[in-house]
C-alpha positions, -999 to 999 in steps of 0.1 A, spaced: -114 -163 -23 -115 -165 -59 -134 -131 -63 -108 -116 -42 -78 -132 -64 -98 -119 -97 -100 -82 -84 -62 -80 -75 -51 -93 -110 -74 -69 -131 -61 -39 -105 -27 -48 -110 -34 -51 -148 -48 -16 -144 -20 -3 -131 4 -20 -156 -15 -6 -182 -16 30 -170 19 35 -161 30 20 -199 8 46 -212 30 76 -199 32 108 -217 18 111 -255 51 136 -259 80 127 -238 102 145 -260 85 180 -256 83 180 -296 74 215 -308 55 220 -341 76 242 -363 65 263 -393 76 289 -414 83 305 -448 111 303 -477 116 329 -500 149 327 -527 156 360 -540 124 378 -524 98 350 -544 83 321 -521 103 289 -529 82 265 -549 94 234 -543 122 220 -517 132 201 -485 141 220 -450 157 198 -423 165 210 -386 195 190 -372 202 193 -333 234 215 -330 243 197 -299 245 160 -299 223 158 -267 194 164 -288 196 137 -307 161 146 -328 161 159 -365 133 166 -379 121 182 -417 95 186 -440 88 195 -475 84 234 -488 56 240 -510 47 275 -524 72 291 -496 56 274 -472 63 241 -446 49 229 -415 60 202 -391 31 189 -368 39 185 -333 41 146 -333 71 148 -360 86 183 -343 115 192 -324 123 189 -285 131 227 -273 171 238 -283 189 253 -312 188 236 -346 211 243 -380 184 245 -410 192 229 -441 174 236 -470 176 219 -508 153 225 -537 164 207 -570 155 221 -608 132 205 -621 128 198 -660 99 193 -685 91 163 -694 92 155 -728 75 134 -753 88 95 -750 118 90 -772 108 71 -805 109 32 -803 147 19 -809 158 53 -800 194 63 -780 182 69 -745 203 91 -731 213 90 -692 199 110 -667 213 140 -655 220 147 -621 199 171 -605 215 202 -601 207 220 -563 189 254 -570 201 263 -531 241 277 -526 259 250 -503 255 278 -473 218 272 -467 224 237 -468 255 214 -464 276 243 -452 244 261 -433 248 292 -418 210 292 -407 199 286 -373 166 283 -357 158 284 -321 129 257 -312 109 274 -276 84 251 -255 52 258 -259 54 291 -285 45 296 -320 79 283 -333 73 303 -370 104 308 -388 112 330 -420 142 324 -444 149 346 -469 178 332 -491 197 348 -521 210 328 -547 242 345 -550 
C-alpha cells in the first residue's frame, strides 16, 4: 500500500510541476532592433522606448542607443501590435578639473535634450512589432 501511496504523490507532484512551468514567453515578446541616425550621423548616445499605442498591450519596453545602434533581446521585447517610439539623448559635457579647495561650487545644470519634443514626448514615430520576423527598425531624425 505504501508504495502505491508514494507513486501517486510524486505523479501528482509531476504534474503540478509541469503545468506551473507553462510557456517560457506567454507574452509573444518580440526582440526589436534597429538604428538612429540625427541629421544623417549615427546617434551616439541615447534612450529609445516603445510604449503600447493601445492600452490592451500593456508592455513597454526600451533600451539604450549606442553608436546608432540598440537592441532589445526577446525576453525584454514587445508582444506583436503597434508601438509610439520615444527617443532622448542628453548633451553631455566635459568634465573638468575639480574646483580648488574652499571653492564656489556652482549648481548643476539641467541636461539639455539633444532630441526635438516630436521624437519624443510629442512622438510622431511609430513602429509596428510582427510575430516571429526580424522586427529591425530605422529612424532617421533631423534636429530641426
Amino acid at each position: 500500500m505504501f508504495p502505491r501511496c508514494l507513486l501517486c504523490a510524486m505523479l501528482s507532484c509531476l504534474l503540478v510541476t509541469s503545468l506551473g512551468c507553462g510557456s517560457g514567453n506567454p507574452l509573444n515578446r518580440q526582440a526589436v532592433s534597429g538604428n538612429v541616425t540625427l541629421d544623417g550621423q549615427p546617434l551616439d548616445q541615447g534612450t529609445i522606448e516603445l510604449v503600447p499605442t493601445s492600452s490592451e498591450q500593456g508592455v513597454l519596453s526600451g533600451g539604450m542607443i549606442a553608436d546608432g545602434s540598440f537592441q532589445v533581446a526577446a525576453d525584454k521585447g514587445l508582444p506583436p501590435g503597434t508601438y509610439t517610439v520615444r527617443i532622448y539623448s542628453t548633451e553631455t559635457s566635459a568634465a573638468g578639473a575639480a574646483p580648488p579647495a574652499g571653492a564656489d561650487i556652482a549648481p548643476a545644470q539641467p541636461a539639455k535634450e539633444r532630441i526635438p519634443a516630436r521624437y519624443n514626448s510629442q512622438s510622431e514615430l511609430k513602429a509596428e512589432v510582427k510575430d516571429g520576423e526580424s522586427n529591425t527598425f530605422t529612424f532617421d531624425l533631423k534636429s530641426n
